[in-house]
Structures are given as structure tokens and as C-alpha cells.
N, C-alpha and C positions, 0 to 999 in steps of 0.2 A: 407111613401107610403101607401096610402089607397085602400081599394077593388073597388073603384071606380076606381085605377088608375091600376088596374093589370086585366083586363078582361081577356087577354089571358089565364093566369094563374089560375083566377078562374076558367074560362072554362076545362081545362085540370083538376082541380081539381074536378069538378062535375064528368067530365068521370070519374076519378078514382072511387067516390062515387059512382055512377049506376054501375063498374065494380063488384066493391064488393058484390051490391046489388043484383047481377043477378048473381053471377058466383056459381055454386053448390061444388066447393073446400071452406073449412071453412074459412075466413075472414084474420084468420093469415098465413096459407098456402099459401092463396093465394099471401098473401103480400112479403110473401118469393119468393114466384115463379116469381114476378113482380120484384125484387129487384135483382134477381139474373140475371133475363134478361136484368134490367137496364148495369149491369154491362158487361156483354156479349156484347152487341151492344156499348158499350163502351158512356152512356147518360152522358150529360152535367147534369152541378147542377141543373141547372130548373127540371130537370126530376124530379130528387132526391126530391126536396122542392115538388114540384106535387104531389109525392105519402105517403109523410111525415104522413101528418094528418091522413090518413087513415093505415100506418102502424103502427102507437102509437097508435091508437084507435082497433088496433084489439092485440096491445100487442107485437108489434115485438122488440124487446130491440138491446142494440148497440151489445152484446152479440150474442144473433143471425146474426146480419149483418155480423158481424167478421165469423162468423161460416159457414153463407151460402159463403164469401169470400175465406177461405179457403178449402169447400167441392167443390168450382168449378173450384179454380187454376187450376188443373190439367186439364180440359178440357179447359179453354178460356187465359190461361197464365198467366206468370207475368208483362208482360206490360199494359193486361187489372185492372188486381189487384190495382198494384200500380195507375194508372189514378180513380180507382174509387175511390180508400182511397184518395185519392184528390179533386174528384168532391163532392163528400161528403161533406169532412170539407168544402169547399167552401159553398154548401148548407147550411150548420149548418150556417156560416157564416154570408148568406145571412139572413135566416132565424131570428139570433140573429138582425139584425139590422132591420129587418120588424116591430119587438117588439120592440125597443127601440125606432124607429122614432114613434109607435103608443102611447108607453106610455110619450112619449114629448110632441105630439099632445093632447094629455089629459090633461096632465098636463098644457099646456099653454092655454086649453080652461077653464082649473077650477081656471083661476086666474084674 
């Protein structure tokens, strides 16, 4: 799948981009603060791959995700927990096989 073939997602990804650009919380806080609300409203993987790029570029590690997951159990449950440690790997998922169809597609144009 190419970026030609995911507009929607780029689109969501740009918001994410201008989100960070403009929000006066610093880049990684902020990504925490989005990542904890993903999880609260209970977001599908897409959410998760959406806000990816921009939470490894500002340094959020799986470490913190685990951390901001357990500092909010307590307010939004164990049902939301477990569904997001799910939607996640499924992102991850998705994610691994975005790179793998692109470095196929390279590979089959360099031959």
C-alpha cells in the first residue's frame, strides 16, 4: 500500500502533524496526552498508526505507553486497558506490514 492509496490516513496524519505544531504542551507531553485519550474513548488501530509517527518523533517509547496505560487504569478501567493493548499490537501490526509491502515494492522495481 502506497501513500497514494491511503489519503485518509495521510490526512489524519497531517492533523496529527499541525496538532503538535501548534499546541503549547511540549511535543512529547503532548503525545502522551493524545495516547491516553486514544485509549479512554476506547480508538481503533487506525487511531494508534495516526498518531505513531509523530509519537516516536517526539520520543514516546513503548515504556511510557505501558506507563501512561497503567497511570489511567484506574480512571477508565480494565476493559478499556486491555482493548487498547490490543488495538495497538494490531497497529504495530498493520504498521509492520505497510513496510514490508513498501520494501517489496522496491524491491520488485529494482529488478
Amino acid at each position: 500500500m502506497t501513500a497514494a492509496e491511503t489519503p485518509v490516513l495521510d490526512t489524519l496524519v497531517d492533523l496529527t502533524t499541525i496538532s503538535v505544531q501548534r499546541c503549547a504542551l511540549p511535543p512529547r507531553e503532548l503525545m502522551l496526552a493524545r495516547i491516553a485519550t486514544l485509549i479512554a474513548v476506547d480508538a481503533p488501530p487506525a487511531s494508534y498508526v495516526a498518531n505513531a509517527g509523530a509519537a516516536a518523533d517526539s520520543g514516546v517509547t513503548a515504556d511510557d505507553i505501558q506507563a501512561v496505560m497503567i497511570g489511567i487504569a484506574p480512571v477508565v478501567g480494565t476493559p478499556r486497558i486491555v482493548a487498547a493493548a490490543g488495538n495497538i499490537l494490531r497497529a504495530l501490526g498493520f504498521a509492520i506490514m505497510v513496510v514490508e509491502a513498501e520494501m517489496a515494492e522496491e524491491a520488485d522495481a529494482g529488478q
